[in-house]
C-alpha positions as CSV (number, residue, x, y, z in Angstrom):
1,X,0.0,0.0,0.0
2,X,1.7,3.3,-0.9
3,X,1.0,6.2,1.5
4,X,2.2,10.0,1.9
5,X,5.4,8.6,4.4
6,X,6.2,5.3,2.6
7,X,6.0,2.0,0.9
8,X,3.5,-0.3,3.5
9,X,4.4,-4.3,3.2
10,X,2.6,-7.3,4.5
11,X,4.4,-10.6,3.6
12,X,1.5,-12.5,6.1
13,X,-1.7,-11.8,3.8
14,X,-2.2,-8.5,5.9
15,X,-1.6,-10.0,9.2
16,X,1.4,-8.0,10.3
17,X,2.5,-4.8,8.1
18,X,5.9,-3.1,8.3
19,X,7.2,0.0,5.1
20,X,9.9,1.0,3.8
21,X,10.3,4.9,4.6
22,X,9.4,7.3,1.9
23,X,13.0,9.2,2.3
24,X,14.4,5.5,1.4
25,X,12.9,5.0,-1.6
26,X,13.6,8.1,-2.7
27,X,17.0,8.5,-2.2
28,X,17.9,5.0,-4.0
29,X,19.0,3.3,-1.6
30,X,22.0,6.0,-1.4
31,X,20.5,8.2,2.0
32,X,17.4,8.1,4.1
33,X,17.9,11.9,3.4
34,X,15.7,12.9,0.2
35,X,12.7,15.9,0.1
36,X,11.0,14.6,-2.9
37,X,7.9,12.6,-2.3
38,X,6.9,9.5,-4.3
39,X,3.8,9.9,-6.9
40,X,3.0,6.8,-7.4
41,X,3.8,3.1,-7.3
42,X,3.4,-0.1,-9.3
43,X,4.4,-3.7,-9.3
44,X,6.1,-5.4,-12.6
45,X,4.7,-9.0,-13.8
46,X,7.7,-10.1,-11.7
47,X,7.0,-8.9,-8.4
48,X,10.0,-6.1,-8.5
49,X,8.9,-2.5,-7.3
50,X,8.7,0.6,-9.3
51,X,8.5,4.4,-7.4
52,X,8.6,7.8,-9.1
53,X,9.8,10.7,-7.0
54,X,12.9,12.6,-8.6
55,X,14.3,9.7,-10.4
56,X,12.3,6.3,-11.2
57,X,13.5,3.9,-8.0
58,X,13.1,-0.3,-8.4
59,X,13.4,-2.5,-5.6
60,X,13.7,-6.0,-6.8
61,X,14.1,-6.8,-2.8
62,X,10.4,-6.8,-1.4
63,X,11.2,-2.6,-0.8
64,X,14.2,-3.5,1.1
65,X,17.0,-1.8,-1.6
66,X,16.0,1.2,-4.1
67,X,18.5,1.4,-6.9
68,X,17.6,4.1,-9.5
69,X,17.0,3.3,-12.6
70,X,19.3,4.8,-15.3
71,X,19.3,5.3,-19.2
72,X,16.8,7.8,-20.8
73,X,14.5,8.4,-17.9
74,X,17.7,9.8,-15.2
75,X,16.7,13.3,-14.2
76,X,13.9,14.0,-16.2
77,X,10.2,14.5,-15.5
78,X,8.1,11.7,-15.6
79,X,4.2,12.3,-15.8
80,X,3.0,8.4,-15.7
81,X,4.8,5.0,-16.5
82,X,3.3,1.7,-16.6
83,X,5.2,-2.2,-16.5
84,X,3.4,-4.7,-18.8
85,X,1.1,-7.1,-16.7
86,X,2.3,-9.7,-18.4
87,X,5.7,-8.8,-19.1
88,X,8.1,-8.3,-16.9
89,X,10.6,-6.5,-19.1
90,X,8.5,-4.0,-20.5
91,X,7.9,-0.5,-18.7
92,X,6.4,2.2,-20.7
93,X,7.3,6.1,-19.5
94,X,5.8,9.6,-20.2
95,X,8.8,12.3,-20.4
96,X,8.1,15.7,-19.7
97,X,9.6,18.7,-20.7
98,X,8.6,22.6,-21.3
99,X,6.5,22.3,-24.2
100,X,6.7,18.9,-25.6
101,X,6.5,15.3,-24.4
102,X,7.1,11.3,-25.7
103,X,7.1,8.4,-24.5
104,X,10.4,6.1,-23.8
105,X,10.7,2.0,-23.3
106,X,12.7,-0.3,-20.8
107,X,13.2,-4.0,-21.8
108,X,15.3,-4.7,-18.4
109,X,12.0,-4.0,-15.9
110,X,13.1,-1.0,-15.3
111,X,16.7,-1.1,-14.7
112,X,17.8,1.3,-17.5
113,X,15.4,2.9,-20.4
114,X,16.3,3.5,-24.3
115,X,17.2,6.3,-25.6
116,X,15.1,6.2,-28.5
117,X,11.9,7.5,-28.1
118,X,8.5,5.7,-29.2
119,X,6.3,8.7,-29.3
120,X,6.5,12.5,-29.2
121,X,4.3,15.2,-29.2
122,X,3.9,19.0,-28.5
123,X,1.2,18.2,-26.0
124,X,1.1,17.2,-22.5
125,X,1.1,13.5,-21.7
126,X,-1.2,12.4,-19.1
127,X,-1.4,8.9,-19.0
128,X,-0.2,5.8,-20.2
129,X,-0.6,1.8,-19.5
130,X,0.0,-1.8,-21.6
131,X,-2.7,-4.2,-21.5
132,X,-3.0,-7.6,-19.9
133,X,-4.2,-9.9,-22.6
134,X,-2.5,-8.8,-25.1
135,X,1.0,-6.9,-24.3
136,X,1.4,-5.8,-27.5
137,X,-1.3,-3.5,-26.9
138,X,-0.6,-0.1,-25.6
139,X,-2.6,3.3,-25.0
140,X,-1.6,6.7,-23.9
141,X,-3.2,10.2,-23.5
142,X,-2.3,13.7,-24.0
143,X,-4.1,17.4,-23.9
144,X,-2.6,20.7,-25.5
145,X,-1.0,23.4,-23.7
146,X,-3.9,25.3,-24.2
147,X,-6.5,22.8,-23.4
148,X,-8.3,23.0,-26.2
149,X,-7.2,19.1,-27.5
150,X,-7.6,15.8,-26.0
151,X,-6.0,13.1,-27.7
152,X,-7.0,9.5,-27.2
153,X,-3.4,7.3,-28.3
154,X,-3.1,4.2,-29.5
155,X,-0.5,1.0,-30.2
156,X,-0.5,-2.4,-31.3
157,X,2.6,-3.3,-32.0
158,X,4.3,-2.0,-28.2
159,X,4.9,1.5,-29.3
160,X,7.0,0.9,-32.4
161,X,3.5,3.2,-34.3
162,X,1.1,4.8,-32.9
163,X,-2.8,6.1,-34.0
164,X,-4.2,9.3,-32.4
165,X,-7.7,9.8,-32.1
166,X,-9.2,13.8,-30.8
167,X,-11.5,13.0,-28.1
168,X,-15.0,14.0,-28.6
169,X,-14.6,16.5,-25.0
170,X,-15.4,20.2,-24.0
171,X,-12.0,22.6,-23.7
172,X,-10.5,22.0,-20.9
173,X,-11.2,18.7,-20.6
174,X,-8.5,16.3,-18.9
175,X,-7.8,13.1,-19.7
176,X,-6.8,10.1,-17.8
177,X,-6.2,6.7,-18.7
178,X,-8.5,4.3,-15.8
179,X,-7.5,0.8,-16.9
180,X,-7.2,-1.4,-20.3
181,X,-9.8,-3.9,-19.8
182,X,-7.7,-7.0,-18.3
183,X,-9.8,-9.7,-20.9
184,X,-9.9,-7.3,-23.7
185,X,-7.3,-5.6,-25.2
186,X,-8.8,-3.1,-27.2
187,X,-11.5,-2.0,-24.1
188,X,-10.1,1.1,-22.2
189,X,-11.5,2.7,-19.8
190,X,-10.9,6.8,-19.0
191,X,-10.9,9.3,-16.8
192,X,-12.4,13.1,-18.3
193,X,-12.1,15.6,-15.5
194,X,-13.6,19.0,-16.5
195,X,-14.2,21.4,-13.7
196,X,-16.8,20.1,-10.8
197,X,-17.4,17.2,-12.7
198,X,-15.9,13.7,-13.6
199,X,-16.4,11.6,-16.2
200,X,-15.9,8.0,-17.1
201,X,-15.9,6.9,-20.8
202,X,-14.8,3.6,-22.3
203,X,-13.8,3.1,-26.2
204,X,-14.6,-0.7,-26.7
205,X,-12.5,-0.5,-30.5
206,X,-9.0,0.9,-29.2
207,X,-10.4,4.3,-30.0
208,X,-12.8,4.5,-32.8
209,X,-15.9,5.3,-31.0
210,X,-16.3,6.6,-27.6
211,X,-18.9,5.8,-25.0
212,X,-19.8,8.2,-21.6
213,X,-20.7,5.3,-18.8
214,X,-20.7,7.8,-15.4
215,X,-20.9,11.5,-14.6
216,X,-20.8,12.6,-11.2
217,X,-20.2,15.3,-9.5
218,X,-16.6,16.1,-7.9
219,X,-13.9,13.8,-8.6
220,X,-13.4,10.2,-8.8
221,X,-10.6,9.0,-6.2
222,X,-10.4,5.4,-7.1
223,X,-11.5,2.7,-9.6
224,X,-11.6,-1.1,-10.0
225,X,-12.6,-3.2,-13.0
226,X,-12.7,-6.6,-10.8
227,X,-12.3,-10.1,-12.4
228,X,-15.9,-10.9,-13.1
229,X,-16.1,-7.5,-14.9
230,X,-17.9,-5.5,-12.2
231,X,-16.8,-1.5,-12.4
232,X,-16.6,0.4,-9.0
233,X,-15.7,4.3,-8.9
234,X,-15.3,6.0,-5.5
235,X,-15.1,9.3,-4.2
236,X,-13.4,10.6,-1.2
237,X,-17.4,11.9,0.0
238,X,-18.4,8.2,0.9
239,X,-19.8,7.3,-2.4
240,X,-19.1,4.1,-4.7
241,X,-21.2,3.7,-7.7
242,X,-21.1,-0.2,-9.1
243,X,-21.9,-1.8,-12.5
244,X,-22.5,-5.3,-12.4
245,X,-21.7,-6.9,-15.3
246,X,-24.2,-6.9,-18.6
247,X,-25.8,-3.7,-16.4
248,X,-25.8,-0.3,-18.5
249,X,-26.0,1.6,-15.3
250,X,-24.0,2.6,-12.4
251,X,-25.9,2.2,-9.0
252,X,-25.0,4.3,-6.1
253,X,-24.3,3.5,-2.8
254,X,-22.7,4.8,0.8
255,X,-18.7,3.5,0.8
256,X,-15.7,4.4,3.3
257,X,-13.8,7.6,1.8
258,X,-11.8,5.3,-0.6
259,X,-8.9,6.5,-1.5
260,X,-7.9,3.4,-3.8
261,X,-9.7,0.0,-5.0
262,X,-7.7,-2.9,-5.7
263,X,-7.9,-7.1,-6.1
264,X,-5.9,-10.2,-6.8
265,X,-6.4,-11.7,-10.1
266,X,-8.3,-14.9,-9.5
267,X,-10.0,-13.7,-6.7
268,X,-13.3,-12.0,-5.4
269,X,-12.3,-10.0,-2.6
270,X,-11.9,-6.2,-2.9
271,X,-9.5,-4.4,-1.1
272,X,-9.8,-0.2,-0.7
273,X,-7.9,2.4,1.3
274,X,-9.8,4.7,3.6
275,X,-9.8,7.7,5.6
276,X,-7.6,6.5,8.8
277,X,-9.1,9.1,11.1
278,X,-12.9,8.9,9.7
279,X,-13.1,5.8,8.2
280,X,-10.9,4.2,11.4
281,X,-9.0,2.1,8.8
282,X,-6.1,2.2,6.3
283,X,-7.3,-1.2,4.6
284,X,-10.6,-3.1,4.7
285,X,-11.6,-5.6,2.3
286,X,-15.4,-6.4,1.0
287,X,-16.9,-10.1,0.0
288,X,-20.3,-8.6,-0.9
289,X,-19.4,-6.5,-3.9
290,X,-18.8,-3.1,-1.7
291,X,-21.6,-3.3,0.1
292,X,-19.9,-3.8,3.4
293,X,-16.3,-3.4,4.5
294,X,-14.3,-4.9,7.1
295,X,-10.9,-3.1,8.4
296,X,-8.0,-5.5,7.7
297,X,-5.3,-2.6,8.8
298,X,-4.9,1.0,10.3
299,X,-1.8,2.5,10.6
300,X,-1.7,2.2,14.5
301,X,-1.3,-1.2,13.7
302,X,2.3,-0.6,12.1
303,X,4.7,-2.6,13.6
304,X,8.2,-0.4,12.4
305,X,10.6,-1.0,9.5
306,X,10.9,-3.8,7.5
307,X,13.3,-5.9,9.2
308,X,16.3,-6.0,6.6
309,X,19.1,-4.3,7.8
310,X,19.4,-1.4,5.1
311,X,15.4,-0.1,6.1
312,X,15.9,-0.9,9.5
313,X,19.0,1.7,9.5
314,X,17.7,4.2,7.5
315,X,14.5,4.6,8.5
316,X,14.9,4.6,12.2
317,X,14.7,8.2,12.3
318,X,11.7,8.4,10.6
319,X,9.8,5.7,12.5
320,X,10.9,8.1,15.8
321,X,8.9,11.0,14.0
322,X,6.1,9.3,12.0
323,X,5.4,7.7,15.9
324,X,5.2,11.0,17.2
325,X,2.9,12.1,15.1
326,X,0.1,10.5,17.8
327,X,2.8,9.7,20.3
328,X,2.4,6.2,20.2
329,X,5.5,4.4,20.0
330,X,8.7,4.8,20.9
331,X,11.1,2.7,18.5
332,X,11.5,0.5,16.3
333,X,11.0,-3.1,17.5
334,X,13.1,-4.9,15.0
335,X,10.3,-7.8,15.5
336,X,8.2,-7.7,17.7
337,X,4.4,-5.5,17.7
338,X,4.6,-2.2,18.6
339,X,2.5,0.5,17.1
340,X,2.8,3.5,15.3
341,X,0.5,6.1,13.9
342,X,1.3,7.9,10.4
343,X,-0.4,10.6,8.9
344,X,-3.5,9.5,6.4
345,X,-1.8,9.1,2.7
346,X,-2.0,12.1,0.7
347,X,-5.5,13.0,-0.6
348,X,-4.6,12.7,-4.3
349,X,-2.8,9.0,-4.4
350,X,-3.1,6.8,-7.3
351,X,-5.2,4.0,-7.2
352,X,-6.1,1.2,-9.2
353,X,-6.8,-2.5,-9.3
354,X,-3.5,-3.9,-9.5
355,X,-2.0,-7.5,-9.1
356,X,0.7,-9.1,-7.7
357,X,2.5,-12.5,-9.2
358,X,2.9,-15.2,-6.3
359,X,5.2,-13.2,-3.2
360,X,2.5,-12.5,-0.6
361,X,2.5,-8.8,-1.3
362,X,-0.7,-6.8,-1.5
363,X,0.3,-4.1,-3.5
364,X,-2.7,-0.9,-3.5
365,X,-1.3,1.2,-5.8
366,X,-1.1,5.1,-6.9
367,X,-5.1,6.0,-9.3
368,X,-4.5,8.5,-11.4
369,X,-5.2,11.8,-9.9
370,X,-1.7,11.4,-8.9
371,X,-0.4,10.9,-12.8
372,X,-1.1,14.5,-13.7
373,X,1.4,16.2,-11.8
């Protein structure tokens, strides 16, 4: 679970949890002494970690080591990358600068990016992801400087061409990329934020024809396309609105404040991140479709560090302060329970339904409110 101070592991099924400081996995494994804070997380088909802060940071060691990855991607911005769900070699990056942006590829997980460039374009990239089924398949998003354009992107042939479709959307409009259906490649769902209002579309043709599914009011904070096909869309008010599969519409109903949705393939469980101080949990779970929750963790349950040496030496210092915060706690037990109470993760994190590949980790990772940076 990524949160405003750290990476949060459970190796138990959510039994015990322990993190990996946010300093740490900043810094690349180099000093527990970094400002920058992480955007977002995600997990490669292989189980290694991926964090963008000021450089891109893997951790192939369950978040114990942060080495940062080199090539293209050292010391520029990055608005969004994605790994390939199936791949484990392919990551996909968004490159910022002043008044242009493109698109870059890894074939190492991560470890180093080409210097060749897939895409580029005078607009602002906003989003990008790779899709499950069919790797091959790859989508990305932009909008002009000016607003006034919204580009829908698409590849099948990872990156090597790429078709752009203008999205049928008001000025202004910005777009976000949700998820690539997980069953069907060319299904993708997005994200159009304009002003006080949010809307969901899906293309169901890899961007020939566009279809609105959900406007709401506010903002979406989190989304899930679950295994049997079900979509959920919270908000941080305490809403979720679900679509059962072969439904056309979304039905409301009261949630936590979720601040992410996520699942394991193969299973019906959801898993969601709330409000620690209103919702009084960090993680529940829900085995009736969202209709009820059940805590699983709250950050008072936090037992310190992860025990390998390098986090438990780096991040003492932090564990002190992130304790004090509710002045539970005094140090690091290096095993035993102990307690701790972090701040609530930041209001804008990423989240989306996200899988992991056999290593015991429960990975709910950044949505993307926290790709447009």
């Amino acid at each position: 679970m990524g949160a405003n101070f750290g990476l949060l592991v459970s190796e138990d099924d959510g039994l015990t949890w322990r993190y990996s400081c946010e300093p740490w996995v900043v810094a690349g494994s180099n000093a527990a002494l970094a400002s920058a804070n992480v955007s977002f997380y995600q997990v490669t088909a292989d189980g290694a970690l991926l964090a963008d802060a000021i450089n891109l940071t893997r951790s192939s060691d369950v978040a114990c080591t942060w080495p940062i990855s080199t090539g293209s991607i050292a010391g520029q911005l990055i608005a969004d990358f994605f790994p390939a769900p199936t791949d484990p070699t392919f990551v996909l990056a968004n490159i910022l600068l002043s008044s242009a942006s493109y698109i870059v590829a890894s074939h190492d997980g991560g470890k180093t990016f080409d210097a060749r460039h897939l895409y580029d374009t005078p607009d602002q990239l906003t989003g990008v992801e790779i899709a499950r089924s069919r790797p091959s398949a790859a989508y990305a998003t932009s909008v002009s400087g000016s607003g006034a354009r919204a580009t829908f992107i698409a590849s099948a042939d990872s990156g090597a061409t790429w078709t752009e479709t203008l999205l049928p959307v008001a000025a202004g409009t910005q777009p976000r990329i949700l998820a690539v259906d997980p069953v069907d490649e060319k299904k993708v769902y997005l994200r159009l934020l304009n002003g006080a209002s949010d809307t969901m579309a899906v293309t169901p043709d890899a961007g020939k024809t566009f279809q609105t599914v959900l406007t709401i009011p506010g903002q979406f904070s989190s989304f899930l396309r679950a295994g049997d096909g079900t979509l959920y869309a919270g908000q941080l008010e305490g809403n979720l609105y679900v679509r059962p599969p072969g439904a056309t519409a979304f039905v409301k109903q009261s949630a936590p404040r979720l601040r992410c949705l996520g699942q394991r393939p193969g299973s019906a469980r959801i898993y969601a991140c709330g409000d620690f101080f209103l919702d009084n949990f960090s993680i529940a779970s829900s085995d009736d479709g969202g209709k009820t929750f059940q805590p699983v963790m709250s950050f008072t349950d936090l037992r310190g560090p992860l025990t390998c040496p390098s986090v438990q030496t780096a991040c003492a210092a932090h564990w002190d302060r992130i304790q004090g915060v509710l002045g539970i706690g005094t140090a690091p037990d290096g095993g035993a329970p102990d307690g701790g109470a972090p701040p609530p993760p930041k209001s804008s994190s990423h989240c989306a339904s996200v899988g992991t590949s056999g290593w015991g980790l429960l990975a709910l990772l950044a949505f993307s409110l926290r790709r447009g940076k």
